[in-house]
C-alpha positions as CSV (number, residue, x, y, z in Angstrom):
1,X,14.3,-13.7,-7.4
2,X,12.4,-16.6,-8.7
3,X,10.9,-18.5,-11.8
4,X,7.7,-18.7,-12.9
5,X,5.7,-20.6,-15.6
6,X,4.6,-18.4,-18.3
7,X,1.0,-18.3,-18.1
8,X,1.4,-18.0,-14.6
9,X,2.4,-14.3,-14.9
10,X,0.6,-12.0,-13.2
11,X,1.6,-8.5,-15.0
12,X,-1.3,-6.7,-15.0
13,X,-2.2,-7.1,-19.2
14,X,-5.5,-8.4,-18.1
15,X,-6.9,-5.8,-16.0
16,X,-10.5,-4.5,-17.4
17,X,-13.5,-1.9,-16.2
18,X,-14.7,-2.9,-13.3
19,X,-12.1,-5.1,-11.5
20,X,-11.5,-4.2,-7.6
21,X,-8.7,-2.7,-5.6
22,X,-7.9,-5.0,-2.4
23,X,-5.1,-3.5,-0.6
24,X,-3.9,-5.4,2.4
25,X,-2.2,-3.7,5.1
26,X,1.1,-2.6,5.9
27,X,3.3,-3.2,9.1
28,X,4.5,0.0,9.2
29,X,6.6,2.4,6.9
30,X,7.7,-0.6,4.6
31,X,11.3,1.2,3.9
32,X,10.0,4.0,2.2
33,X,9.5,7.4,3.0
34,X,12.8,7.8,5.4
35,X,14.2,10.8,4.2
36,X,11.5,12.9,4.7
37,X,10.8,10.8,8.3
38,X,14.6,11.8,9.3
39,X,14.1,15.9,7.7
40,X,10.5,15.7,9.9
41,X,12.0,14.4,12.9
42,X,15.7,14.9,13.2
43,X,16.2,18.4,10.9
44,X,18.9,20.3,13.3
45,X,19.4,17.7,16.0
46,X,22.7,16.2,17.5
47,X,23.0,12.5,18.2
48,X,22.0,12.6,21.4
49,X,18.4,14.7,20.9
50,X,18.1,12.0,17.9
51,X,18.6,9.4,20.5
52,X,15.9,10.6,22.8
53,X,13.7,11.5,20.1
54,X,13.7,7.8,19.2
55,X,13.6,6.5,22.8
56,X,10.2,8.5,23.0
57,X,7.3,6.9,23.3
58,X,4.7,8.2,20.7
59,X,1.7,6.4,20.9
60,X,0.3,3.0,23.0
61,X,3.9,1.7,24.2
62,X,6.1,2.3,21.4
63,X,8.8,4.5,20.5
64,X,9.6,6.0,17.6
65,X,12.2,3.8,16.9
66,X,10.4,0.8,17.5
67,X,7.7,1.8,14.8
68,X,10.6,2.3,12.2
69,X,11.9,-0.5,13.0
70,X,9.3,-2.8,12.0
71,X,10.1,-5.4,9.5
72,X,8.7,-4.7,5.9
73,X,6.0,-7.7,5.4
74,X,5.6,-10.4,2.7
75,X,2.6,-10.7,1.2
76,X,3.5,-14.3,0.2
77,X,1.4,-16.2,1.8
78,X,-1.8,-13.8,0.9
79,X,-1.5,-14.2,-2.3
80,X,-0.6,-18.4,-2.6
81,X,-3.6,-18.6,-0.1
82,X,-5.3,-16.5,-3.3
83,X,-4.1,-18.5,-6.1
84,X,-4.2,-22.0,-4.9
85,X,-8.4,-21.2,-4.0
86,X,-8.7,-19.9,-7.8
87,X,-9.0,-16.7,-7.4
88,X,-7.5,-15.3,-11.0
89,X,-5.1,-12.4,-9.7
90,X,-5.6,-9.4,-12.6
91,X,-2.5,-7.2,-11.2
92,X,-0.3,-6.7,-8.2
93,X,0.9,-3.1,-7.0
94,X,3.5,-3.8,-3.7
95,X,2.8,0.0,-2.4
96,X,6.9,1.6,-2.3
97,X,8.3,4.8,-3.7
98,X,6.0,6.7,-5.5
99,X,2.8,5.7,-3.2
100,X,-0.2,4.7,-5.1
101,X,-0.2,6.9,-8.4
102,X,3.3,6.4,-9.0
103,X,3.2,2.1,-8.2
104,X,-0.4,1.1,-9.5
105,X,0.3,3.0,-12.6
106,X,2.8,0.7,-13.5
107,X,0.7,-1.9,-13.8
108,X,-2.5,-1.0,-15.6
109,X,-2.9,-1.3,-19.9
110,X,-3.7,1.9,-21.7
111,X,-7.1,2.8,-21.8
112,X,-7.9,2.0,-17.8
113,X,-7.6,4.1,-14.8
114,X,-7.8,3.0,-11.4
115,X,-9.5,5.0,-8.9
116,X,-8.8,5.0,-5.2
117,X,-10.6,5.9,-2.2
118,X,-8.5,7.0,0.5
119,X,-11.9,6.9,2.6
120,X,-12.2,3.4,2.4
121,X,-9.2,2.3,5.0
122,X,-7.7,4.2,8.1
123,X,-4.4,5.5,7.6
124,X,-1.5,3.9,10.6
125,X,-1.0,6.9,13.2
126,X,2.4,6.9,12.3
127,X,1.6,9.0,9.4
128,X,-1.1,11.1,10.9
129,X,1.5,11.9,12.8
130,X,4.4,12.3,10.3
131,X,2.1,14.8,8.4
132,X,1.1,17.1,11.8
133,X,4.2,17.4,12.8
134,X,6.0,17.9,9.0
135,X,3.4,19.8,7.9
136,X,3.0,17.5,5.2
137,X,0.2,17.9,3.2
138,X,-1.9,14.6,2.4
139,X,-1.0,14.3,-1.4
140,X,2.4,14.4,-0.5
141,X,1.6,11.6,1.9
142,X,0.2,9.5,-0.4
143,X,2.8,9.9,-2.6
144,X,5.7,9.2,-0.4
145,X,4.1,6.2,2.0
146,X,2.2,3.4,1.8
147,X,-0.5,5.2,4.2
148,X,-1.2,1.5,5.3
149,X,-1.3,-0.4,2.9
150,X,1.7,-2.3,1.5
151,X,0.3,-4.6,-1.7
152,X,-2.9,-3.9,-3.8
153,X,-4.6,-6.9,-5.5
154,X,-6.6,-6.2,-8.7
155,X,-9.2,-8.7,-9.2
156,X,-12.9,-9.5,-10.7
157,X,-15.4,-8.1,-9.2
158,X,-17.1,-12.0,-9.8
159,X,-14.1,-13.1,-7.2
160,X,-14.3,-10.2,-4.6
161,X,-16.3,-12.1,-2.0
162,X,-14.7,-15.3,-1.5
163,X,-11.2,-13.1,-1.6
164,X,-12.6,-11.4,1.0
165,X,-13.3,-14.3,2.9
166,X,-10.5,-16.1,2.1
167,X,-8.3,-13.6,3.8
168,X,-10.2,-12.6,6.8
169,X,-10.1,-16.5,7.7
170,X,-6.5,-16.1,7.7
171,X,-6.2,-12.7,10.2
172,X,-5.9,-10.7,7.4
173,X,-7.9,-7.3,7.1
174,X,-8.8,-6.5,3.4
175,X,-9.8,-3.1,2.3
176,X,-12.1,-2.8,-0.8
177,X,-10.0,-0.1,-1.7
178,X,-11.4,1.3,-5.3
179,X,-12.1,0.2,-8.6
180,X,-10.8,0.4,-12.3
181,X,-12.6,2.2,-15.6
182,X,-12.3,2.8,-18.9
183,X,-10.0,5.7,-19.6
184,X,-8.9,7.1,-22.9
185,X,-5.5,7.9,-23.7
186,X,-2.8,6.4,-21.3
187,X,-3.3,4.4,-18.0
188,X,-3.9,6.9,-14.5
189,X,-5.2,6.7,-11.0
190,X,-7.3,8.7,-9.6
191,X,-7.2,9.4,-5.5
192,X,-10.3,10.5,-3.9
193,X,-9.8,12.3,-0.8
C-alpha cells in the first residue's frame, strides 16, 4: 500500500506497437501454483511420506521444501533503479495467478496484443520438473506459474538498451521477452512455444 503522484502512474494506458517485454526473473514459485504443486506431489500421501518427500533432495543441494520455500521477491529496487535513470516505464505485469495471458492482459489498451516468446528465457527446473512428474502440459504451465519470471516491464523499444544495461550492472538478468502490436478488437497475448 502506498501513494503515488498522479502522473506518476504507471497503468499501462500508454503502451503502443512496438514496445518490449523485459521480464526479470523469479526466485522460485512466487506463491502461486501450490495447489496443483501439493495434487503433483503429495496426492495420496500421509504426513510422514509428505515429510520425506520434502526432505528429498531434488536437484544441486536442495530439497523440495527448500525450493518452496523461497521468499517471493520484490522487484522494488529494479524498477526505482529504472525510473530514477529515465527510463519511461509503459506497463508493469508482476507474473501471479493466471501466468502471463491471464496478468499481462490486464494491463494492455484495446487494440494491442502482446506476444511472448517462451524461447527467449529458460524455465527454473522446478517446473520442468513439476510438469514431468504432473503430467502437466506446458500451456497449463504457463498458465498456473511464473515459469521464471516474476515481473514484466513494457517499455520503448528507444529505452531497451540502457534498461538492459541498467540492470545487468545491478546482478540482474533481463530477458527480452516479446513485443507488443496492433490488434483489433480487445487487448490479447499471444505465447509462442
Amino acid at each position: 500500500v502506498g501513494a503515488v503522484d498522479k502522473k506518476y502512474i504507471i497503468d499501462g494506458s500508454s503502451i503502443s506497437p512496438g514496445d518490449v517485454l523485459v521480464g526479470l526473473q523469479s526466485s522460485g514459485l512466487h506463491t502461486n501454483g501450490f495447489s496443483l504443486v501439493r495434487h503433483v506431489f503429495f496426492k495420496g500421501l500421509n504426513e510422514k511420506e509428505k515429510r520425506k518427500i520434502l526432505n528429498k533432495k531434488i536437484y544441486s543441494s536442495k530439497t523440495l521444501a527448500d525450493i518452496l520455500l523461497v521468499p517471493h521477491r520484490s522487484y522494488l529496487k529494479q524498477v526505482q533503479l529504472l525510473l530514477k535513470n529515465s527510463i519511461k516505464i509503459s506497463g508493469m505485469a508482476h507474473i501471479t495467478g493466471g501466468g502471463f495471458k491471464g496478468n499481462i492482459i490486464r494491463i494492455l489498451p484495446h487494440g494491442i496484443r502482446a506476444v511472448v516468446d517462451t524461447k527467449r528465457w529458460t524455465p527454473m527446473e522446478i517446473f520442468d520438473i513439476i510438469s514431468k512428474k504432473g503430467n502437466v502440459d506446458k500451456k497449463e504451465m504457463y498458465r498456473v506459474f511464473n515459469m521464471g519470471i516474476g515481473l514484466v516491464i513494457v517499455i520503448k523499444e528507444k529505452f531497451l538498451q540502457k534498461t538492459l544495461t541498467l540492470l545487468k550492472n545491478e546482478k540482474e538478468t533481463p530477458f527480452v521477452i516479446g513485443h507488443v502490436e496492433k490488434n483489433k478488437g480487445e487487448p490479447d497475448v499471444i505465447m509462442l512455444w
